[in-house]
LOTOR-7744 format. One record per residue: y, x, z negated of N, C-alpha, C in turn; residue in one letter. Coordinates in steps of 0.05 Angstrom, whole numbers, plus 32768, in hexadecimal, padded with zeros to 4 digits. Layout:
nc2,nc1,nc3,cac2,cac1,cac3,cc2,cc1,cc3,guro
Y,X,Z,Y,X,Z,Y,X,Z,A
...
END
This chain:
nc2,nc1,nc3,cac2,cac1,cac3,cc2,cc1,cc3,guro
7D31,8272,7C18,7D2F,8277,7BFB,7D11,8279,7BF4,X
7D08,828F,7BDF,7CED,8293,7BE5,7CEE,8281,7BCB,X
7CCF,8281,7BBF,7CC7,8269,7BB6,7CCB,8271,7B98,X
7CC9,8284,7B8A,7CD9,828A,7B6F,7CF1,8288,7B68,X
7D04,828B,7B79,7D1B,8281,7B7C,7D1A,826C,7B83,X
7D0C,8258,7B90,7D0F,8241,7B98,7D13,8231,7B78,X
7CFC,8235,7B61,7CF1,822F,7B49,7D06,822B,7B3B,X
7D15,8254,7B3D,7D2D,8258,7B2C,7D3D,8247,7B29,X
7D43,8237,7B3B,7D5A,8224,7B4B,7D58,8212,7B3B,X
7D33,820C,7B3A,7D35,81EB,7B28,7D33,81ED,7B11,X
7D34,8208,7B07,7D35,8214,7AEA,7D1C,8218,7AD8,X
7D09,8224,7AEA,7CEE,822F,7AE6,7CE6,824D,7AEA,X
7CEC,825E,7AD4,7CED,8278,7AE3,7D08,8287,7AE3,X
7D20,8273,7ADE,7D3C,827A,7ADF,7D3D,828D,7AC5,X
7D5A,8294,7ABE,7D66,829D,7AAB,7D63,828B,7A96,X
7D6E,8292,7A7D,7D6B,827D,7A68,7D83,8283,7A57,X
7D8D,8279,7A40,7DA8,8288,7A30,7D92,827C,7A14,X
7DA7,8289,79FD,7D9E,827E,79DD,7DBA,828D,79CE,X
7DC3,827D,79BF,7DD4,8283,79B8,7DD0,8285,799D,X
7DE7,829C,7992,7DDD,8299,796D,7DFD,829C,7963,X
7DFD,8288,794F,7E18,828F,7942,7E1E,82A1,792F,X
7E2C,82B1,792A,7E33,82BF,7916,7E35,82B4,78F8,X
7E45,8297,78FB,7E50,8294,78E8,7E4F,8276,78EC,X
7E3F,8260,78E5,7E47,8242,78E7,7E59,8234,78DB,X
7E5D,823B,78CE,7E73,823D,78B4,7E8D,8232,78BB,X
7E9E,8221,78C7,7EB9,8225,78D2,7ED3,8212,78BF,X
7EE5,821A,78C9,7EF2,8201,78C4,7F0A,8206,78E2,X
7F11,81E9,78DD,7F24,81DB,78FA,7F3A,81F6,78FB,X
7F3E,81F0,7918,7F59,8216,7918,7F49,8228,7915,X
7F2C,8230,790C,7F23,8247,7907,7F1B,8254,791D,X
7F06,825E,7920,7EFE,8269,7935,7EC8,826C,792D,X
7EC4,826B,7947,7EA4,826D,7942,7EA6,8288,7953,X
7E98,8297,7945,7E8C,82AF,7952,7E6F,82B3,7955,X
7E64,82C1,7970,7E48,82BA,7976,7E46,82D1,7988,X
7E2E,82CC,7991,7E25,82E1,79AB,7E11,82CF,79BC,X
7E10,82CB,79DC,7E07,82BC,79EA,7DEA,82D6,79F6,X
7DD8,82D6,79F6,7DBF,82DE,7A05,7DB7,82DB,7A19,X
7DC1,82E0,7A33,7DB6,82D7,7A49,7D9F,82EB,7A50,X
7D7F,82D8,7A5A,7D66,82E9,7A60,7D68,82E2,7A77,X
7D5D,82F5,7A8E,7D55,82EF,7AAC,7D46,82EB,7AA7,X
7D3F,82DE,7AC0,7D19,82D0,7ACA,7D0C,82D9,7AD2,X
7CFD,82D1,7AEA,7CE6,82DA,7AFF,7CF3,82E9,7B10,X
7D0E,82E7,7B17,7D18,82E9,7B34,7D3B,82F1,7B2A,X
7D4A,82FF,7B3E,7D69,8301,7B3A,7D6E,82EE,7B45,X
7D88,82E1,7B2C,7D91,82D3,7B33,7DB3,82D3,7B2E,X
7DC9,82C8,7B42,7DDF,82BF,7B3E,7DF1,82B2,7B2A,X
7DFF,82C0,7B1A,7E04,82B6,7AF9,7E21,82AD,7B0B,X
7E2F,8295,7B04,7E42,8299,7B09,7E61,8290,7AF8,X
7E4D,828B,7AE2,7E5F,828A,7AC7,7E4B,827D,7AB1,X
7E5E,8289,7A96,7E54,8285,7A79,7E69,8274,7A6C,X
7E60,825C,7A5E,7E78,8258,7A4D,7E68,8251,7A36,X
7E75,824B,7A1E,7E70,823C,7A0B,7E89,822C,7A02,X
7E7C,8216,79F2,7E91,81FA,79ED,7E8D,81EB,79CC,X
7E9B,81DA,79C6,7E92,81CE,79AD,7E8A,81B7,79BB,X
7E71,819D,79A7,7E6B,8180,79BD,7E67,8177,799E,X
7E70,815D,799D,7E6F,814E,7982,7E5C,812E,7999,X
7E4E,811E,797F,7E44,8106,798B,7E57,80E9,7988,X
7E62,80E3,799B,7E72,80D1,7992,7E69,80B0,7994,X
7E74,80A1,7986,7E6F,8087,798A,7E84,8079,799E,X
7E7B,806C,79B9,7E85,805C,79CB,7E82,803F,79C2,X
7EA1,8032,79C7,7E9B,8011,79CF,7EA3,800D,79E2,X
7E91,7FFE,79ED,7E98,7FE8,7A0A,7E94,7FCC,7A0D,X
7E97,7FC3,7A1B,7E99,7FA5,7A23,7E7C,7FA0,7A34,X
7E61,7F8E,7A32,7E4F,7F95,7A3E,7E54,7F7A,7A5A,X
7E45,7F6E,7A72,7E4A,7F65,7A86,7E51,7F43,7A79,X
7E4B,7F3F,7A5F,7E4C,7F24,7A50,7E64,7F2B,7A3D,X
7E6C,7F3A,7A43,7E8B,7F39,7A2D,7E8A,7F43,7A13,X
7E69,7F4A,7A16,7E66,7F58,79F1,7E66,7F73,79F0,X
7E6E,7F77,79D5,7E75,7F8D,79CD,7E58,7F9A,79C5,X
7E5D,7FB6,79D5,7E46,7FCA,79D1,7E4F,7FE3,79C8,X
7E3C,7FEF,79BB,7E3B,8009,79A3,7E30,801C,79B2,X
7E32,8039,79B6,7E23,804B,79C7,7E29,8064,79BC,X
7E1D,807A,79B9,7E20,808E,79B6,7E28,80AE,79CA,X
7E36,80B6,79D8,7E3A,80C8,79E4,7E3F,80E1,79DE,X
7E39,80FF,79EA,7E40,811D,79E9,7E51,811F,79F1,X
7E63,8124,79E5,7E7E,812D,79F3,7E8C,814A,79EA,X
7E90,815B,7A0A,7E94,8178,79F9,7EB2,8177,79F7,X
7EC3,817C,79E6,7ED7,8178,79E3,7EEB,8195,79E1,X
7EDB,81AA,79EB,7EEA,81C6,79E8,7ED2,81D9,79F8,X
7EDF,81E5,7A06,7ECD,81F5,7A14,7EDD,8217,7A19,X
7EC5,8227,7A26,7EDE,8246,7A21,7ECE,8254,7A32,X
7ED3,825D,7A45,7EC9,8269,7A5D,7EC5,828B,7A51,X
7EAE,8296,7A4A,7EAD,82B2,7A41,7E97,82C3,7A59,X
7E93,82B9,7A73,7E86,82CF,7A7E,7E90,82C2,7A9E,X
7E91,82D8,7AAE,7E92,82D3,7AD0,7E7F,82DF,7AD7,X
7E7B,82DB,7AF7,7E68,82E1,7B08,7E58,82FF,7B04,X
7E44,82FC,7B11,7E32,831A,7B0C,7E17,8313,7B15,X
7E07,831D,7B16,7DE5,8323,7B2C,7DD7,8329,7B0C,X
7DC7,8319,7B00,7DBB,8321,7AEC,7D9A,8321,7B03,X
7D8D,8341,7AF2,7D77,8344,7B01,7D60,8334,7AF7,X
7D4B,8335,7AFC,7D34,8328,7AF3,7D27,8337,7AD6,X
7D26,8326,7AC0,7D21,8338,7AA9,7D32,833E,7A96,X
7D44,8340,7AA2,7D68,8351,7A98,7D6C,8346,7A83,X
7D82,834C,7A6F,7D8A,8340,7A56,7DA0,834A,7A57,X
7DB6,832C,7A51,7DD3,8338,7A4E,7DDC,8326,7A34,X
7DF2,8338,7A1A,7DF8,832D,7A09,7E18,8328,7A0D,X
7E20,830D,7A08,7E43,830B,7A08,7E3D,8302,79F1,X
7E52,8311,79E9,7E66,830D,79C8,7E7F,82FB,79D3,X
7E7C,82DE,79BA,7E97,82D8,79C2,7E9D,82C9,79AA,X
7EC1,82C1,79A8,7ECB,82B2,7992,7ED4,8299,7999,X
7ECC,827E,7996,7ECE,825D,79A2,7EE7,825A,7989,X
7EF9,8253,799D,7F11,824B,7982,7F09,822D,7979,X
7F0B,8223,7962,7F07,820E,795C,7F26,81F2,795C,X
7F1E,81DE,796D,7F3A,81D0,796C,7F3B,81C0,7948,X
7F5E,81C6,794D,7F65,81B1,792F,7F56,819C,791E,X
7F58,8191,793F,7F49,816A,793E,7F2A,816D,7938,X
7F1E,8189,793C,7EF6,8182,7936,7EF1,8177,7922,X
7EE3,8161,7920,7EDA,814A,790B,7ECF,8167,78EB,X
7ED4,815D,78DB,7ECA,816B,78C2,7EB1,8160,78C4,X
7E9C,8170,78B9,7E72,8165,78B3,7E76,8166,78A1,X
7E81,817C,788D,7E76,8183,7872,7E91,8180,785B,X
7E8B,816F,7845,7E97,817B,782D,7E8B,8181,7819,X
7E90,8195,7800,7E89,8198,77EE,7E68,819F,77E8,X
7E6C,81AE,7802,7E44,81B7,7808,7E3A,819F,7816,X
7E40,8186,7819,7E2F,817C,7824,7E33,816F,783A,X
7E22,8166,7857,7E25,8164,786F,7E30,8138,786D,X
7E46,813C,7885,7E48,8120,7883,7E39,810F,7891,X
7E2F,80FD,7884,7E21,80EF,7896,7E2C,80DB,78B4,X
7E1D,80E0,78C5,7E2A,80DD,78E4,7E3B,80F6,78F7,X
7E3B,8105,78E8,7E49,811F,78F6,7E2C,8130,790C,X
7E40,8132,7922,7E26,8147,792D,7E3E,814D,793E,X
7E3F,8168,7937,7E4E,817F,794B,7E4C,81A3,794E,X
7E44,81A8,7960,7E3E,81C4,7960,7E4C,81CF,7982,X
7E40,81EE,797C,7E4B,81FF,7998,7E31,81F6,79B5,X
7E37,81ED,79C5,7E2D,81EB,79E0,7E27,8209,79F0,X
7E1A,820C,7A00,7E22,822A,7A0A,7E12,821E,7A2D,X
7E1A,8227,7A47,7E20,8228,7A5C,7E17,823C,7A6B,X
7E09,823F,7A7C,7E08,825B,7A90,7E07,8250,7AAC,X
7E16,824E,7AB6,7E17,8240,7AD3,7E06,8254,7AEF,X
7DF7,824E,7AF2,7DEB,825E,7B06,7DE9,8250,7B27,X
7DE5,825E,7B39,7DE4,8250,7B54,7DD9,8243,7B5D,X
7DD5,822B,7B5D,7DC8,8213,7B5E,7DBE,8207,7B45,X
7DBF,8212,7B2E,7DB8,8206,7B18,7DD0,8209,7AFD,X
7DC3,81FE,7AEC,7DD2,8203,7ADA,7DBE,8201,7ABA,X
7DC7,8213,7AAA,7DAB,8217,7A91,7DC4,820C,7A82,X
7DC4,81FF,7A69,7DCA,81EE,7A57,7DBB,8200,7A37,X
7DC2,8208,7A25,7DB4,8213,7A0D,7DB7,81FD,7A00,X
7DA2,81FF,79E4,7DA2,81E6,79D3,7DC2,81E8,79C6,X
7DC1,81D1,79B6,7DDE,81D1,79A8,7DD8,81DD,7985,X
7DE6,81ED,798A,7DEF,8207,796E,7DFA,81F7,795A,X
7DF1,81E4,7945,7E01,81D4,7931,7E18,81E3,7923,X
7E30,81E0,791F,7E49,81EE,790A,7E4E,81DB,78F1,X
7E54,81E1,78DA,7E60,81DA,78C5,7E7D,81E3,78C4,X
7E83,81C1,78CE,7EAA,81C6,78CB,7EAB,81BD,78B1,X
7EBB,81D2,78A2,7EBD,81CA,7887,7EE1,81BF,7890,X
7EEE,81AE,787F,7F0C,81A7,787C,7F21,81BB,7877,X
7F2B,81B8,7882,7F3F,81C4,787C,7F52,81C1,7857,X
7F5A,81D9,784E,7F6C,81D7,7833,7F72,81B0,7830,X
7F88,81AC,7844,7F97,8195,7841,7F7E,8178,7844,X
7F76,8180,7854,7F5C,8169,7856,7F4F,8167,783F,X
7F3F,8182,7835,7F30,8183,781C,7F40,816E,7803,X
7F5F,8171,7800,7F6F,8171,77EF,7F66,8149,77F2,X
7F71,8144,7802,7F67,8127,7810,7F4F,811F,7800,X
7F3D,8128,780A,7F1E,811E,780A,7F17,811F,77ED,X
7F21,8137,77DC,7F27,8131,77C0,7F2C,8120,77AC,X
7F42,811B,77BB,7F5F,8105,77A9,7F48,80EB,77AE,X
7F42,80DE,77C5,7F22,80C9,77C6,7F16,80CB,77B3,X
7F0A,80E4,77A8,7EF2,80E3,77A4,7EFE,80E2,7781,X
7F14,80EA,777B,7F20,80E4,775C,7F28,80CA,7753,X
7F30,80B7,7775,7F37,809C,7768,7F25,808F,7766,X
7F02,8093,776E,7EE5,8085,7766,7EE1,807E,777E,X
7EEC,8089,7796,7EE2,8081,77AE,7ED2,808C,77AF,X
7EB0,807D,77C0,7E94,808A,77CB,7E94,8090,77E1,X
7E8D,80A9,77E9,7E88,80B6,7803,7E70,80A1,7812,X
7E78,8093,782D,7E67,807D,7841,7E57,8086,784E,X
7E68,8097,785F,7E5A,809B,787C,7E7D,80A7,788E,X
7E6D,80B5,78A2,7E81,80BA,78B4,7E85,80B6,78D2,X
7E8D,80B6,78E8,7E89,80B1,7901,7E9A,80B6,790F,X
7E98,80BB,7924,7EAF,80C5,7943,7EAF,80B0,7954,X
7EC3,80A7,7959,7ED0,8094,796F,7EDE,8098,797E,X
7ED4,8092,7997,7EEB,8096,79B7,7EFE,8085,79AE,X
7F12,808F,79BC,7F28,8084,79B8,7F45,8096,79B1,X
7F56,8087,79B1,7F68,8099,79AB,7F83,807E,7995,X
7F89,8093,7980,7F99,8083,796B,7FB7,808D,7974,X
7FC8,8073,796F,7FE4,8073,7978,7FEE,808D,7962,X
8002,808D,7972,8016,809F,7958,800E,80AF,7951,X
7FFA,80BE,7956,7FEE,80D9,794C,7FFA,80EB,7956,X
7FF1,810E,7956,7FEC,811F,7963,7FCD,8122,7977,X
7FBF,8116,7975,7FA2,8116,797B,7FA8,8112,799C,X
7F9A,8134,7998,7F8F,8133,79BE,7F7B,812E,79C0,X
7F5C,8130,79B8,7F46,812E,79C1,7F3A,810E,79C3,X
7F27,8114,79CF,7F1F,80ED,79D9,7F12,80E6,79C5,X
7F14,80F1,79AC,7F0B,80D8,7998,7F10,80E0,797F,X
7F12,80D1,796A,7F1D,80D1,7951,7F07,80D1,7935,X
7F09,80DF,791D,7EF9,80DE,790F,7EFE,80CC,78F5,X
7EEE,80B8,78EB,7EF2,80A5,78D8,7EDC,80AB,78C1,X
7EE5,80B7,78B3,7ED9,80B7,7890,7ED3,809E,7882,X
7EBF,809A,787A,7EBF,807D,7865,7EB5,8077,7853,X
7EC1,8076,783F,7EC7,8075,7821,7EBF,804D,7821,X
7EB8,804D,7803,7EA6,8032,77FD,7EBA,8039,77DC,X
7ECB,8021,77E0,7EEB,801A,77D2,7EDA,801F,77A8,X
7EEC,801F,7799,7EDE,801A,777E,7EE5,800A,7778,X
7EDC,7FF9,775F,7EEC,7FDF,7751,7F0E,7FDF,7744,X
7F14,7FF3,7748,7F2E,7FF2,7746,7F45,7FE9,774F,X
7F35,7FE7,7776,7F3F,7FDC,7788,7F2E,7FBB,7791,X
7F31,7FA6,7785,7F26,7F93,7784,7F27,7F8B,7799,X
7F40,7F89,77B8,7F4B,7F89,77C9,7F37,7F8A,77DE,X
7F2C,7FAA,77D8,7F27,7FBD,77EC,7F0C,7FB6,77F4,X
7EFF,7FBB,7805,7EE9,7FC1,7815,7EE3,7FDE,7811,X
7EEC,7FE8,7827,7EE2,8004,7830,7F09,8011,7836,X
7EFF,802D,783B,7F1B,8043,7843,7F11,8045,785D,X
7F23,8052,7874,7F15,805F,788A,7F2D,807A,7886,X
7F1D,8096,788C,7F39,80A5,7889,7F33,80B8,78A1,X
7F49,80BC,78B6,7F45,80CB,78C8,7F63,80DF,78C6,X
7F5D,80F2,78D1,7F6C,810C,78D0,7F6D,811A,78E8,X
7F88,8117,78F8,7F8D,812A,7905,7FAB,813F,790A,X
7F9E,815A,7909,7FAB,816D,7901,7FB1,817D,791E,X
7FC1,8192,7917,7FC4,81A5,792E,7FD0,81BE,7919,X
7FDC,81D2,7932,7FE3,81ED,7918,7FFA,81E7,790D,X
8005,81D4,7914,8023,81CA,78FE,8021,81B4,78EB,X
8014,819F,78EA,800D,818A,78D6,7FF8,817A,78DD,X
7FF7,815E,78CD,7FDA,8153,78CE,7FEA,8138,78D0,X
7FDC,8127,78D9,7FE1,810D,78DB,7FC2,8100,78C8,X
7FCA,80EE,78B3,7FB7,80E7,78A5,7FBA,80C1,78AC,X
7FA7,80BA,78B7,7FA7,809B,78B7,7F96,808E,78A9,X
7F98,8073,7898,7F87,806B,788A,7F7F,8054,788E,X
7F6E,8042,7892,7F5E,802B,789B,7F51,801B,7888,X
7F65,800A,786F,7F58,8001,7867,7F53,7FDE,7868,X
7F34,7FE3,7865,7F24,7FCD,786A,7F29,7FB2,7847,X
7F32,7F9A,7850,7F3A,7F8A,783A,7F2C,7F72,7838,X
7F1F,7F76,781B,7F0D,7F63,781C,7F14,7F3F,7828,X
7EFA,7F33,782C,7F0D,7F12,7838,7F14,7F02,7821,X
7F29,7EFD,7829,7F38,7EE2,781C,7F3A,7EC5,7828,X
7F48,7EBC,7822,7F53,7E9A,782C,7F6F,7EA5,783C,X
7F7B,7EB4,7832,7F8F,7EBE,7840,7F98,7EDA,7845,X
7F81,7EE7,7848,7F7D,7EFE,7845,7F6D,7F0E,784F,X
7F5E,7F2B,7852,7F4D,7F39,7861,7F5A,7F44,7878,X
7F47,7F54,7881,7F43,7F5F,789C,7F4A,7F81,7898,X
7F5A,7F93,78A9,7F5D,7FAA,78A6,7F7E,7FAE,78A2,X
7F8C,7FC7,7894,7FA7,7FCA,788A,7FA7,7FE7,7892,X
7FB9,7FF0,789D,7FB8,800F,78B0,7FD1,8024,789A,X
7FD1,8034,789D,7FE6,8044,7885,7FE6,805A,7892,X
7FF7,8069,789E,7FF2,8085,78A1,800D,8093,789C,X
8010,80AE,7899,801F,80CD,7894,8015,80E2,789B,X
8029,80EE,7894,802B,810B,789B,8020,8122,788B,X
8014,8138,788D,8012,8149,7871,801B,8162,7881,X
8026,8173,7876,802D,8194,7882,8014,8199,7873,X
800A,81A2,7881,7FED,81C6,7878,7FF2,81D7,7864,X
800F,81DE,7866,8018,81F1,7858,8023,81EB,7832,X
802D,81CE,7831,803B,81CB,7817,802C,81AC,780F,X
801B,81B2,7811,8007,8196,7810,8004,8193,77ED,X
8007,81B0,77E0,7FF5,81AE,77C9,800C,81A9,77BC,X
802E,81A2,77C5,803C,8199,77B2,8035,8176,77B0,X
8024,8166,77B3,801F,814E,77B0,800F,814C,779B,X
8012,8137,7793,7FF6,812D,7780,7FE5,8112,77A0,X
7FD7,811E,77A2,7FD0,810A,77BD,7FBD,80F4,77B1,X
7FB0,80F3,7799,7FA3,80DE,778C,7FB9,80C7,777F,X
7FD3,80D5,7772,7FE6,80C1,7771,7FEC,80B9,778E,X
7FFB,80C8,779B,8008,80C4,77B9,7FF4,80A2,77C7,X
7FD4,80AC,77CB,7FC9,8095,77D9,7FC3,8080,77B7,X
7FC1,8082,77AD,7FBF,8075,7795,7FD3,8054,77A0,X
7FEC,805A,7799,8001,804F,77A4,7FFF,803E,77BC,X
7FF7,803C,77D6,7FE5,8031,77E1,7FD7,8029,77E4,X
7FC2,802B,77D6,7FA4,801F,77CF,7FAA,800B,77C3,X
7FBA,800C,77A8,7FBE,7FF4,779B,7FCC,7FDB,77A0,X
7FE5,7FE6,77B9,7FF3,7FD8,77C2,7FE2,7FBD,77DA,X
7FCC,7FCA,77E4,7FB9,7FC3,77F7,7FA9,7FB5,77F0,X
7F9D,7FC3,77DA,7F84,7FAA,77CD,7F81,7FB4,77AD,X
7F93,7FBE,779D,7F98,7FB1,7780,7F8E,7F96,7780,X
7F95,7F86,778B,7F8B,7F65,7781,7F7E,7F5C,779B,X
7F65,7F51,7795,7F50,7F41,77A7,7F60,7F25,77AA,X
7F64,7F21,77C7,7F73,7F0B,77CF,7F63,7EEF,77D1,X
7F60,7EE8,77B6,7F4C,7EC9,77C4,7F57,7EB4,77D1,X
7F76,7EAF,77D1,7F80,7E97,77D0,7F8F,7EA0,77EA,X
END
C-alpha cells in the first residue's frame, strides 16, 4: 500500500461526505429529505456503502460497582437507511445522493409552538463506509414538531395551567405499549395550584400508523400517608382525536390524583 493511501486509511487525505437537509422541519411518520456530498481525496478510494440514520442523546441508568445509581448520557441511532452501494470514487471526484430518511412514529418531539424543548437533541447521522475506514459526518439537527393528536395533548396541559419543565429520553422500555425503540420520551410539566396534590406530570407518547399509546406519570406531593408516583395511561386514534375535549378528559384525572394535598 503506497503511503497516500496508507493516510487515506487513517482518514487523512480520504473522501469526506456533508450533508444538507432540504427541509428540518418534520413531524413523526413523516419523512427528511436531503442530499449527501461525497468529495474524493488525495488518492482512489473504495466506497463501499452510504447510509444515513436518525441518533437522539439518551439518558442511561446503571448500577455503579457500590450499588449506586448512576446517570449517563449516550448516542443512540435508532433508525438507519442504506442509500448507496459499492463503487471506486476517483481522487477529487464528487458524487451527490439524493435521499428520503423515513421518520419512525416513536421520534421524541423537540419543538412546540415555535419553540425548542429543552433536553431534546436529535438529528440525521450520515455514514460512508470506506475500506479500512470509515468517515462519520457531523450530526444534521431536525425539528420534530408533534403530531395533530400529540399537539391536541400538549395543549389541553397548557389550558389546565400546567408549565412546560423540561424534557428527556430514557432507555428503557414501558410495559403495555406499542414502543419498539430502546427508549422512551418523558415531557415535564410543573403541576398548577389547582392540583394541590400534584408535584410534577411526566407525559410520554407512543404512536405508530394506527394509534398512540399516551402514559402519564404523575409525581404526588409527600404526605404522612401519601406521595410517590401514580401511572394512568390510554389510547388515542390519530384519526378522531378531535372528538374529545382532552382538557376535560385529563382534567378528570388530575383531580382524582391530586385535587387534595394528602397531609394526613
Amino acid at each position: 500500500m503506497g503511503f497516500k493511501k496508507l493516510m487515506a486509511s487513517l482518514g487523512a487525505g480520504g473522501a469526506s461526505v456533508e450533508t444538507e437537509l432540504f427541509q428540518s422541519d418534520v413531524t413523526p411518520g413523516g419523512v427528511v429529505q436531503g442530499e449527501v456530498r461525497i468529495q474524493g481525496g488525495s488518492v482512489e478510494q473504495r466506497i463501499q456503502g452510504l447510509s444515513v440514520g436518525l441518533q437522539a442523546k439518551v439518558e442511561v441508568e446503571r448500577k455503579d460497582a457500590q450499588g449506586n445509581d448512576v446517570e449517563y448520557h449516550q448516542d443512540i441511532e435508532f433508525h438507519t437507511q442504506q442509500i448507496g452501494g459499492e463503487f471506486e470514487l476517483r481522487a477529487g471526484a464528487v458524487h451527490n445522493v439524493p435521499f428520503a430518511l423515513e421518520v419512525p412514529w416513536e421520534t421524541p418531539v423537540t419543538m412546540f409552538m415555535g419553540r425548542h424543548l429543552t433536553g431534546m437533541n436529535v438529528g440525521v447521522t450520515t455514514e460512508l463506509q470506506i475500506a479500512r475506514a470509515v468517515d462519520k459526518g457531523d450530526l444534521d439537527p431536525v425539528n420534530v414538531h408533534p403530531l395533530p393528536a400529540q399537539e391536541a395533548l400538549l395543549d389541553a396541559f397548557g389550558r389546565l395551567g400546567f408549565r412546560f419543565h423540561g424534557a428527556d429520553l430514557e432507555k428503557g422500555h414501558l410495559r403495555s405499549t406499542r414502543q419498539r425503540l430502546p427508549f422512551y420520551q418523558e415531557i415535564e410539566f410543573r403541576s398548577p395550584s389547582q392540583y394541590p396534590g400534584l408535584k410534577e406530570v411526566e407525559l410520554t407518547f407512543v404512536a405508530d400508523g394506527r394509534g398512540m399509546d399516551v402514559v402519564m406519570e404523575m409525581d404526588k406531593k409527600p404526605g404522612l400517608f401519601g406521595g410517590g408516583d401514580t401511572y394512568r395511561s390510554f389510547e388515542m386514534d390519530l384519526q378522531s382525536y378531535q372528538q374529545t375535549d382532552w382538557a376535560d378528559y385529563l382534567h378528570r384525572w388530575l383531580a382524582e390524583v391530586g385535587g387534595k394535598r394528602n397531609w394526613f
